[in-house]
C-alpha positions as CSV (number, residue, x, y, z in Angstrom):
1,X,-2.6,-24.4,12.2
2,X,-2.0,-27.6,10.3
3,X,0.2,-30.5,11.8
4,X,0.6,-29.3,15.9
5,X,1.6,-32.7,17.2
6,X,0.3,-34.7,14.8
7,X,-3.2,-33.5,15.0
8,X,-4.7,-30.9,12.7
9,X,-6.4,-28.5,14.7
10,X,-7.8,-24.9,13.7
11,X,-7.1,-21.6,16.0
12,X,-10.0,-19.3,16.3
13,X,-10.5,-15.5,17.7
14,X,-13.8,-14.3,18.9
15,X,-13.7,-11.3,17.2
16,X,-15.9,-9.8,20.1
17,X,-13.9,-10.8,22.9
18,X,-10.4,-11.6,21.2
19,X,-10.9,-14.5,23.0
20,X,-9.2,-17.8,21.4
21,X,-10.2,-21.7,20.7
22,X,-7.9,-24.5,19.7
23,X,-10.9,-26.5,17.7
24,X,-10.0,-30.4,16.0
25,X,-11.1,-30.0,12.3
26,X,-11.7,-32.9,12.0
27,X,-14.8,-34.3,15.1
28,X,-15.2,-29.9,16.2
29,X,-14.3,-30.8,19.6
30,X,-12.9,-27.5,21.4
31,X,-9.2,-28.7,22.8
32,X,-8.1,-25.5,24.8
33,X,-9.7,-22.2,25.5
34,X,-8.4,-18.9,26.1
35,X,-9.7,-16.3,27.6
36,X,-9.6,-12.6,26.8
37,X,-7.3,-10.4,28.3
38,X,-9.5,-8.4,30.9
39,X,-9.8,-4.8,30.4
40,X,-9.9,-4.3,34.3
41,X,-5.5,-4.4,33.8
42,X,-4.8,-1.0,35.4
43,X,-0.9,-0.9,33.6
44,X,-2.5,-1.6,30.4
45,X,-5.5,0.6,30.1
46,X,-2.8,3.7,31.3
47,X,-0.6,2.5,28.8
48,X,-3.3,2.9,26.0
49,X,-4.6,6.2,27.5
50,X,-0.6,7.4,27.3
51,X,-0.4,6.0,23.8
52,X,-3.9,8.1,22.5
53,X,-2.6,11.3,24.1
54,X,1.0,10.5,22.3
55,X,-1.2,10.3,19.3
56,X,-3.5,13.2,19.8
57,X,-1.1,15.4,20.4
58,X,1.2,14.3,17.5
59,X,-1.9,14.9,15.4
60,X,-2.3,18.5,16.7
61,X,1.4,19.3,15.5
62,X,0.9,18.2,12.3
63,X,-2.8,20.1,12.2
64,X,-1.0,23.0,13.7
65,X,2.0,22.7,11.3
66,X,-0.4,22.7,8.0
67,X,-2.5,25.7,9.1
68,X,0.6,27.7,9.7
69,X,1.6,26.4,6.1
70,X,-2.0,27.3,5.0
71,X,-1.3,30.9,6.2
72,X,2.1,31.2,5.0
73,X,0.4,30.4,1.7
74,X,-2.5,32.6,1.7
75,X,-0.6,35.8,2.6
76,X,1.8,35.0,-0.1
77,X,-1.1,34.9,-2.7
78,X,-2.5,38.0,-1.1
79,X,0.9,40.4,-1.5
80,X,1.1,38.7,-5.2
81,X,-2.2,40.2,-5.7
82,X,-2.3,42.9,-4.2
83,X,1.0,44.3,-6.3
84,X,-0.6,42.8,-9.4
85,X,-3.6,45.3,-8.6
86,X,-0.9,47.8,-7.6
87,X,0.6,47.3,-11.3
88,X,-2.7,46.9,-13.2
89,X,-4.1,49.4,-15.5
90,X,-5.4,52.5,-13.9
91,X,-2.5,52.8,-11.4
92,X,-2.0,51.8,-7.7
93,X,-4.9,49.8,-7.9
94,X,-7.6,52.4,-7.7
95,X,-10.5,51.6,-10.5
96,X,-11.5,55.3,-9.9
97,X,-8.1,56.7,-10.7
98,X,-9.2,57.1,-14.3
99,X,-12.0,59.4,-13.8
C-alpha cells in the first residue's frame, strides 16, 4: 500500500498464521500488528463444518449423477451389441449355429 497518509508503508500476511503487519518501507519499523483470527470461534468453525458438508454432499450428486450416466451408457452399448451379434453371420448370435 503506497501513499496511506503520507507515509509509504507495506501490508504483510503471515502466510502461517494469516496474521497481518503494517511495515514502513522505508526504516522496517513494524507500525500495527494484527492478529489472526482464532480458530477457537465456535460460529465460525460450524459455519465451515456446514459449508464442507454442503460441498461433500454436492459432490456426491454430481458423482452419483455421472455413474448413473455411466450406466445408462454402458447398457446402451451392450443392447447395440448384443443385436449386432443377434444380426451377425451365423444367425442369433450363436458361433455354433453353423455346424
Amino acid at each position: 500500500m503506497v501513499d496511506q497518509g503520507g507515509r509509504d508503508d507495506l501490508d504483510v500476511v503471515c502466510p502461517l498464521c494469516h496474521g497481518k503487519l503494517l511495515v514502513d518501507r522505508r526504516t522496517g519499523v513494524v507500525l500495527d500488528a494484527v492478529a489472526p483470527k482464532k480458530a477457537g470461534d465456535i460460529d465460525d468453525l460450524l459455519d465451515e463444518v456446514q459449508a464442507a458438508e454442503g460441498r461433500r454432499a454436492e459432490e456426491f450428486s454430481r458423482a452419483f449423477e455421472t455413474e448413473r450416466r455411466r450406466r445408462e451408457l454402458l447398457e446402451k452399448k451392450f443392447r447395440l451389441a448384443k443385436e449386432k451379434s443377434e444380426d451377425g453371420p451365423g444367425g442369433r448370435g450363436d458361433p455354433l449355429a453353423d455346424s
